[in-house]
C-alpha angles and dihedrals in degrees: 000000000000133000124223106260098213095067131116113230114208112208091163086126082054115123156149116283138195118243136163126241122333133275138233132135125051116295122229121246105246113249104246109292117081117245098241114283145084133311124309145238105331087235107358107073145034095209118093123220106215128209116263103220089054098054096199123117124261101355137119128192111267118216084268092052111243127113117288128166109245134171095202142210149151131152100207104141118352116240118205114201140219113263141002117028102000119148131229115232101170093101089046097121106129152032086245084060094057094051092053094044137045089215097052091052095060083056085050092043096050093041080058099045091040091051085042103055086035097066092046109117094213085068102051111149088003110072121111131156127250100273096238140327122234120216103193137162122226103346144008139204092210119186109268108339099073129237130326136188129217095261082069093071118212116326139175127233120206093202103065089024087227132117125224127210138174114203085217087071094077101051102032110042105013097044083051084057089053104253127124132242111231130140097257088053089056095044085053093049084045086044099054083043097064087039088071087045086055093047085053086060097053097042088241089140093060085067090069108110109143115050111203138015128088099272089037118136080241086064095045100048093055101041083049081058095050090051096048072059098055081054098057087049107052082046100042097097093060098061100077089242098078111057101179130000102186128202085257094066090052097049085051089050092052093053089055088044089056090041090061092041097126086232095055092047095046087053099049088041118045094002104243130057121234108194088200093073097041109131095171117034133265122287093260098043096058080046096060092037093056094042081056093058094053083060101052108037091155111039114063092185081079093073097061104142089167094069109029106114089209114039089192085058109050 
């Protein structure tokens, strides 16, 4: 994946965060429950981080206000923050930036999806970008969903309509689960992030109502994600950010779509799957869902999980 080098990258949403001690070392897959927060990595993790001021398991607050599983995600401003891995985006000025420097392609990467989603007719007078997104190290406040460590992976937060990501995700846990770190898998994590943002806008999340099973609402609405990602991509070559996406970079996104399948986590994690606590979908699933995405890049109506009769056959 390469970026045009004659763009201009805006970070004016760019700014300081808040994060908790600082980070280092590999961090340990958690062992099957979430750790309390909202909902994870939009599409990299089973695992939910609920809202602390909701105290109540994997949940995060809906547009109407009530409790719905989510496994969230946007890419709106990028948000360095202070300490740890960081990031510096202040010499973030062009595409040929972003190819030279991990930090200045999530800029590129957020300037693409934000333009994307922009131009989609479905969202005409109510499209707004994520708010911020926060790169911390270790830990993170965030604005309504609570605190969050780095074990949780990135993960989006409706309330404050802002994701949060720590680098170390990519070459610590997911790497653990057997997935890579390239540039195209983290545009697809961002991707399916800013699908759940998206999902925020439409009120698609208010829609949540059962929170685990394999033809839960919680499945739907990631794998709905994961397929909003499949959109930006078949599309991104047209924005003037992304120059080239190469089979190559799908086929890598389809492999991370297949490491943070329920089923595959639950195999590498506890040894055995259990369909009943599935909260994002299986492997192949997530799979199919993000390949229909690459087929429709203009119609988001083809991404309705919620009524699709057979979630393995978009």
């Amino acid at each position: 994946m390469r970026f045009n080098p004659k763009a201009r990258l805006d970070t004016s949403r760019t700014s300081g965060g808040h994060v908790g001690g600082g980070g280092g070392g590999r961090i340990p897959i958690p062992g099957g429950k979430a750790s309390g927060g909202i909902g994870t990595v939009i599409l990299l993790l089973v695992f939910f981080l609920v809202t602390q001021c909701m105290g109540v398991g994997p949940q995060v607050l809906g547009d109407s206000g009530s409790s719905t599983s989510v496994g969230t995600g946007t890419f709106g401003g990028l948000q360095a923050a202070d300490g740890g891995e960081t990031g510096d985006f202040g010499s973030c000025r062009t595409g040929e930036d972003a190819n030279n420097d991990e930090n200045c392609a999530f800029v590129a990467l957020e300037n693409s999806m934000t333009g994307y989603w922009d131009s989609q007719p479905d969202l005409s007078g109510r499209f707004q970008p994520e708010q911020a997104v926060v790169i911390f190290s270790d830990q993170v406040q965030t604005g309504g969903c609570g605190s969050a460590s780095s074990s949780v992976g990135p993960f989006y937060c409706p309330a404050d309509q802002t994701i949060y990501l720590d680098p170390t995700f990519f070459d610590s846990i997911f790497e653990q689960l057997g997935g890579q770190d390239t540039t195209f898998v983290r545009a697809y994590v961002l991707a399916h992030e800013y699908g759940h943002h998206i999902q925020n806008l439409l009120g698609t999340m208010g829609q949540v109502r059962t929170q685990q099973g394999p033809e839960s609402d919680a499945v739907r609405l990631e794998l709905q994600a994961d397929c909003y990602a499949g959109m930006w991509t078949a599309a991104a070559e047209d924005d003037g950010f992304v120059e080239d996406i190469t089979d190559q970079d799908i086929e890598e996104g389809i492999s991370a779509a297949k490491t943070v399948g329920d089923d595959h986590i639950q195999s590498r994690t506890t040894g055995r799957v259990d369909t009943s606590q599935y909260t994002h979908g299986s492997s192949e699933q997530r799979i199919a869902w993000f390949r229909k995405g690459l087929t429709t890049p203009d119609s988001i109506a083809g991404c309705d999980t919620f009524k699709a009769n057979d979630l393995d056959n978009p």
